[in-house]
C-alpha positions as CSV (number, residue, x, y, z in Angstrom):
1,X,11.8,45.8,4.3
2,X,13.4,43.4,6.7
3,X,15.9,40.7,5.8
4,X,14.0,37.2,5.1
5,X,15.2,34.4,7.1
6,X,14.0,31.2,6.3
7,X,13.7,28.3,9.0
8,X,13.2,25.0,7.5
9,X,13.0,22.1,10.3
10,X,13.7,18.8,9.7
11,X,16.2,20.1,6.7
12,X,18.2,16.5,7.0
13,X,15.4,14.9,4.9
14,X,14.3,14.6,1.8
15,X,12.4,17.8,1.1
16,X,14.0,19.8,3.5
17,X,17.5,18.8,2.2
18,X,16.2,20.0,-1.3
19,X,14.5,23.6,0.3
20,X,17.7,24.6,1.7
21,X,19.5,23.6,-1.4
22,X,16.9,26.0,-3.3
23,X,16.6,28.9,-0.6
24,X,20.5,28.5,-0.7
25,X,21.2,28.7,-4.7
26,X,18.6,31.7,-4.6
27,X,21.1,33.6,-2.1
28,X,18.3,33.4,0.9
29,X,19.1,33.0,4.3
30,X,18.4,29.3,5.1
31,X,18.0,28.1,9.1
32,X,17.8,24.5,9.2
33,X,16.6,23.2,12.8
34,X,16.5,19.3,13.4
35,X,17.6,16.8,15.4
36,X,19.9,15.1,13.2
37,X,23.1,16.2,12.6
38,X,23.6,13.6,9.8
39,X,24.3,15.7,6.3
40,X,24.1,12.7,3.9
41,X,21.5,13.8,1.9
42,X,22.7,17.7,1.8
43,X,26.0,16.4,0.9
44,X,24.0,14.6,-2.2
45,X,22.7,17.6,-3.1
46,X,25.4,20.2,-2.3
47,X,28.7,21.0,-1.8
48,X,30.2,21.8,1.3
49,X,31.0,25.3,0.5
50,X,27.4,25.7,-0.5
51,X,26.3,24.2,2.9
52,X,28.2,26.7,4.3
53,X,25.5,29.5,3.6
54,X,23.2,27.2,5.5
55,X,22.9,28.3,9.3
56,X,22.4,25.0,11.5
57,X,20.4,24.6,14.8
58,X,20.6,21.3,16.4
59,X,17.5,20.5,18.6
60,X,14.1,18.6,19.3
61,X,11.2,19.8,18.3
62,X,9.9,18.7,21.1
63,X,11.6,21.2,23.1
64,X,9.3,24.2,22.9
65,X,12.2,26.6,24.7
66,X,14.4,24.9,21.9
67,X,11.9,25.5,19.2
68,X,11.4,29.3,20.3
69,X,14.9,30.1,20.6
70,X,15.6,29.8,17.4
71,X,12.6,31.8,16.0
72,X,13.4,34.6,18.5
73,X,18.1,34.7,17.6
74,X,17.6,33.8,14.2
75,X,15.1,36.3,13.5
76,X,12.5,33.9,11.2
77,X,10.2,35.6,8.5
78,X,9.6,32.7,7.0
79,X,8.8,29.0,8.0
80,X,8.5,25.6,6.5
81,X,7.9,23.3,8.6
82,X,8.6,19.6,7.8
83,X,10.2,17.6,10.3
84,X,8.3,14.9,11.2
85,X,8.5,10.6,12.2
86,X,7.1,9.0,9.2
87,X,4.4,6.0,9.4
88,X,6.8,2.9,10.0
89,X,8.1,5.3,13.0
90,X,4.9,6.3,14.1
91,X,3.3,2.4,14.3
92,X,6.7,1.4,15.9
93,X,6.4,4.2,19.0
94,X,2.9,6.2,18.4
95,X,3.9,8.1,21.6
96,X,7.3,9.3,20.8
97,X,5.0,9.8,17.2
98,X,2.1,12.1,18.8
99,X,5.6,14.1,20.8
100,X,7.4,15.1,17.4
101,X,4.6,15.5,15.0
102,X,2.0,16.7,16.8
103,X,3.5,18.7,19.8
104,X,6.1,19.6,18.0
105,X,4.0,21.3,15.4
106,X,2.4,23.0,18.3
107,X,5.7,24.3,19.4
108,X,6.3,25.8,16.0
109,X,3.0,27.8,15.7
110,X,3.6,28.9,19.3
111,X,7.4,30.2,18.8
112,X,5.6,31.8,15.2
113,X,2.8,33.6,17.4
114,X,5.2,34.9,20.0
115,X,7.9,35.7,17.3
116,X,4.9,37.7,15.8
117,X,4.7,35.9,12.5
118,X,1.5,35.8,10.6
119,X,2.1,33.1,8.3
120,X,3.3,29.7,8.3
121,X,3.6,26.3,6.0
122,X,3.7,23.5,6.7
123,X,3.8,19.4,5.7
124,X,0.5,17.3,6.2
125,X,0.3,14.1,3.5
126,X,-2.8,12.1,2.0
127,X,-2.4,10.2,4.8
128,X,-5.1,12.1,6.2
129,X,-7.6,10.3,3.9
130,X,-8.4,6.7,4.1
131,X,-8.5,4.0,1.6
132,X,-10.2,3.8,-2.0
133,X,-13.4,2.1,-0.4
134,X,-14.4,5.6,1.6
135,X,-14.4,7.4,-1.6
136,X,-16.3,7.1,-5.3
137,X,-14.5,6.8,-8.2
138,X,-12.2,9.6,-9.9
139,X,-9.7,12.1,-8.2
140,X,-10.3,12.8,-4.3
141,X,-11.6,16.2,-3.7
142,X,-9.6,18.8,-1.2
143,X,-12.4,18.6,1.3
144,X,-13.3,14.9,0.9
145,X,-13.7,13.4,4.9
146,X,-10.5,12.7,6.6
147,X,-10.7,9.3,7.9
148,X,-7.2,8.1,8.0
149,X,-5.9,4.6,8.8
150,X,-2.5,5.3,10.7
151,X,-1.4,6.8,13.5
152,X,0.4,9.0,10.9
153,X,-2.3,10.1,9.2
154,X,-4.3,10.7,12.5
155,X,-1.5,13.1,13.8
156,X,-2.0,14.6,10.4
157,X,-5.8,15.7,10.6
158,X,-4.2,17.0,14.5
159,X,-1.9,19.3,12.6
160,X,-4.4,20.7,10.5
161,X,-6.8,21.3,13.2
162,X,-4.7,22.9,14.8
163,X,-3.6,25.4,12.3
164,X,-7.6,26.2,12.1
165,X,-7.3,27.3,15.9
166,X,-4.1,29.3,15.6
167,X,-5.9,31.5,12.5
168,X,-9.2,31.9,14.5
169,X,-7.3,32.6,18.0
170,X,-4.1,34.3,16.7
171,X,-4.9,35.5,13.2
172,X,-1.4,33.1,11.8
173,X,-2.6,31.9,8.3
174,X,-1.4,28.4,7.3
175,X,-0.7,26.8,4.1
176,X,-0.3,22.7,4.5
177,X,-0.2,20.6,1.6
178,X,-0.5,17.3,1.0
179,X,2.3,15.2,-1.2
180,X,1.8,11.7,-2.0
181,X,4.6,9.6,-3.3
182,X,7.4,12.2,-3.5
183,X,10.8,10.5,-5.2
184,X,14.3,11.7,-6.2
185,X,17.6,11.6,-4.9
186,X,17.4,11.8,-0.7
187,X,14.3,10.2,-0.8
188,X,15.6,7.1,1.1
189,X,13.3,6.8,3.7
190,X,9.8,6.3,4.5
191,X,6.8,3.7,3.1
192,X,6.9,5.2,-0.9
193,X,10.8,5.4,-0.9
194,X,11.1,2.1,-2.5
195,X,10.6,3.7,-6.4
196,X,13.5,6.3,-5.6
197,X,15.6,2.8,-4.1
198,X,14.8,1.1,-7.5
199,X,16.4,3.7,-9.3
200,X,19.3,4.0,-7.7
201,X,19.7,0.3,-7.6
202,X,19.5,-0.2,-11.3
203,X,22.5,2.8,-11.7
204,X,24.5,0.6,-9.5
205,X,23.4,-2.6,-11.7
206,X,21.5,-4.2,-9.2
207,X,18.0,-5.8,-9.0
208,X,15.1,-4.3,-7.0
209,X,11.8,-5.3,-6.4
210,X,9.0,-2.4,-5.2
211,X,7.0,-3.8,-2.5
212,X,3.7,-2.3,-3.7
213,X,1.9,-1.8,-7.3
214,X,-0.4,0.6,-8.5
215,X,-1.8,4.0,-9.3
216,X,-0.8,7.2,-7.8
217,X,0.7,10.8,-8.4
218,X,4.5,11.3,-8.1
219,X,6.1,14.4,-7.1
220,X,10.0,15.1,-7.7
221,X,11.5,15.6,-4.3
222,X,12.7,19.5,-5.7
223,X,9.5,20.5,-7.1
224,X,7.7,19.9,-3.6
225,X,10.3,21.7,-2.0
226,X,10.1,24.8,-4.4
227,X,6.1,25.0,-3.5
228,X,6.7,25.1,0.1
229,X,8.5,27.9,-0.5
230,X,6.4,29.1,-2.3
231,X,3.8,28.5,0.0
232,X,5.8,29.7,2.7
233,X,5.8,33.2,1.2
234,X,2.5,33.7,0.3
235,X,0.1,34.7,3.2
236,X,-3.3,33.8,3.4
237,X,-6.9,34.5,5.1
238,X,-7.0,31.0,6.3
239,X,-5.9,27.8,7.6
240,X,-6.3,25.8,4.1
241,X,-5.0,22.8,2.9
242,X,-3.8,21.8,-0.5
243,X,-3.4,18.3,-2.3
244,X,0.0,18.1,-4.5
245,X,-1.6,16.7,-7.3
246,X,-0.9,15.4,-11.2
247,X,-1.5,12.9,-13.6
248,X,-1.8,9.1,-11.5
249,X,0.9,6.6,-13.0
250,X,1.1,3.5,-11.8
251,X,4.1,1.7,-9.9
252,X,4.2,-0.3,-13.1
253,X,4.7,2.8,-15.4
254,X,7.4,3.9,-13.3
255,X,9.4,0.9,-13.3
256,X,8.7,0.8,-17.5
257,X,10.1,4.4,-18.0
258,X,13.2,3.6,-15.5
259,X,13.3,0.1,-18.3
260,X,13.9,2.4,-21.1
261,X,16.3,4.5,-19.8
262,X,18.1,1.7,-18.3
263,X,17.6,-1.1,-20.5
264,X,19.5,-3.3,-18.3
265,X,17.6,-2.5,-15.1
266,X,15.6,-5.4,-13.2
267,X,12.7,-4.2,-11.4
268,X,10.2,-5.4,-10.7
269,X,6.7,-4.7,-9.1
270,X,4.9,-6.6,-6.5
271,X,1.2,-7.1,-6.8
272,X,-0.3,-5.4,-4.0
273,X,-1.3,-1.9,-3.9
274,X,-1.1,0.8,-1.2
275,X,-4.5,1.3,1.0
276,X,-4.8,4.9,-0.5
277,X,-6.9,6.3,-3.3
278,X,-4.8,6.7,-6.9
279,X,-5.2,10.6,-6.6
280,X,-6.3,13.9,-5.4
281,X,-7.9,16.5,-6.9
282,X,-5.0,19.9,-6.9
283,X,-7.6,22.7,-8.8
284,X,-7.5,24.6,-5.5
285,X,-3.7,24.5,-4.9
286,X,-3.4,25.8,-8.5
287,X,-6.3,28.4,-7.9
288,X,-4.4,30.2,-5.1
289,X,-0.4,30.2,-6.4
290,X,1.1,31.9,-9.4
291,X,3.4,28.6,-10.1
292,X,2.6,25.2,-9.6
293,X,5.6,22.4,-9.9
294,X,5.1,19.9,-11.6
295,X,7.7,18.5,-13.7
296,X,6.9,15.1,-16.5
297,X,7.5,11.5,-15.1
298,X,10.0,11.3,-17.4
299,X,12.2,13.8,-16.9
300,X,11.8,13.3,-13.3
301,X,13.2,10.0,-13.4
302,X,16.1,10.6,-16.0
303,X,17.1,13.5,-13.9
304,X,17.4,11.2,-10.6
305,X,18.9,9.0,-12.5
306,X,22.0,11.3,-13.6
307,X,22.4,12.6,-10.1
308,X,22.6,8.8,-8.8
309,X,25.4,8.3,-11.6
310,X,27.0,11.0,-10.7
311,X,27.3,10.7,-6.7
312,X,28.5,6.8,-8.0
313,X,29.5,5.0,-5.0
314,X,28.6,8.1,-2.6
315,X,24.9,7.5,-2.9
């Protein structure tokens, strides 16, 4: 059998950072390809001399030469890919948006065809679905209508249509799923950073106030990255998309459990909600893989908040 080689794109952010810090504590072979040269949230994560396993390719995913190239010298088995411009970045410059996130996920599934792959995962987000009002009460199913509300989400339902064309036309399955509000150390960035900010913020003794209230399903940063991997090795007879699912908390619950482990903390919750449903149904995610992760609230946030003490001022 051949050596696995595992391309991660857009391993400077959150979930990427943690992938290559779990394909690199497994001993894989770890290819991280993004534009960014900025290590900040590896370095939160990992040492240097653990980097150092790490193989990094600078370049646009909007280069499709670029994006091939790397395929073809690094010899990829295995891809996750997750780079993408979030929804501020997206509203700010929808073209420069519709370039990374949707040609450049074209340019991934064409460097996978040509490299021969038959098998690729990928990020999509319930930002595909639109608010509460389309939907009737209780958990969204996986197949509910996608009728999303940003630009984001719209290049979204782009990505997934297209992975339906590549498995018709090419025979490459595809395995997207969907995370909601996904928070631990590195998540620093995005429109449902700000519980991740409050934490670290009340480590450092400071006040915080989350800009949006409540209910919805939280996903530590490492357990999303350990089911793309997981997802990433396990090939399918299908495009199919999966919904990271959960208990729903509210914003409210999550500031109360940061409270009691930080009695001192002062955050607080603003009172308007985010335009999305509280949660999604996950019964076909955990019908087709042999682990699902899903770790408590709880220990989620104690855990982030010993990492964030112990990166002190780094973080």
């Amino acid at each position: 059998m051949s050596e696995a080689n595992y391309l991660v794109t857009g391993g400077m952010g959150c979930i990427g950072a943690w992938a290559l810090r779990e394909l690199a504590r497994r001993g894989e072979r770890a290819v991280n390809f993004d534009a960014s040269a900025d290590r900040h949230r590896l370095d939160w994560l990992m040492s240097r001399d653990e980097q150092a396993q790490i193989t990094f390719v600078q370049g646009d995913l909007r280069d499709a030469e670029a994006v091939k190239a790397v395929f073809a010298e690094q010899s990829i088995t295995h891809v996750i890919h997750l780079a993408a411009l979030q929804v501020p970045m997206c509203r700010d410059n929808p073209l420069l948006g519709a370039q990374v996130n949707v040609a450049g996920t074209v340019n991934v599934f064409e460097a996978a065809r040509e490299q021969g792959l038959k098998h690729v995962a990928y990020a999509s987000s319930i930002g595909v679905y639109g608010p509460p009002s389309d939907f009737p009460p209780g958990l969204i199913a996986h197949d509910a209508p996608q009728e999303p509300r940003t630009l984001y989400g719209a290049y979204k339902v782009c990505n997934e249509q297209t992975a339906r064309v590549y498995f018709h036309e090419h025979g490459i399955s595809s395995a997207c799923l969907r995370p909601y509000t996904v928070y631990g150390v590195g998540r620093d960035q995005g429109m449902t950073s700000e519980p991740t900010h409050a934490l670290v913020a009340a480590v450092k003794g400071k006040p915080y106030r989350i800009g949006f209230c409540g209910r919805m399903q939280f996903h530590f940063a490492a357990d999303v990255a350990r089911q793309f991997i997981l997802a990433a090795e396990t090939p399918l007879d299908g495009a199919y998309g999966y919904n990271l699912g959960g208990q729903p908390r509210s914003v409210e619950q999550f500031a109360a459990i940061a409270r009691k482990l930080l009695p001192a903390a002062q955050i607080e919750v603003a009172d308007t909600p985010l335009p999305f449903p509280a949660g999604f149904d996950d019964s076909e995610l955990r019908a087709r893989y042999t682990a699902v992760y899903e770790r408590p609230l709880e220990e989620g946030i104690a855990t982030t908040i010993e990492h964030a003490r112990r990166l002190g001022d780094a973080i």
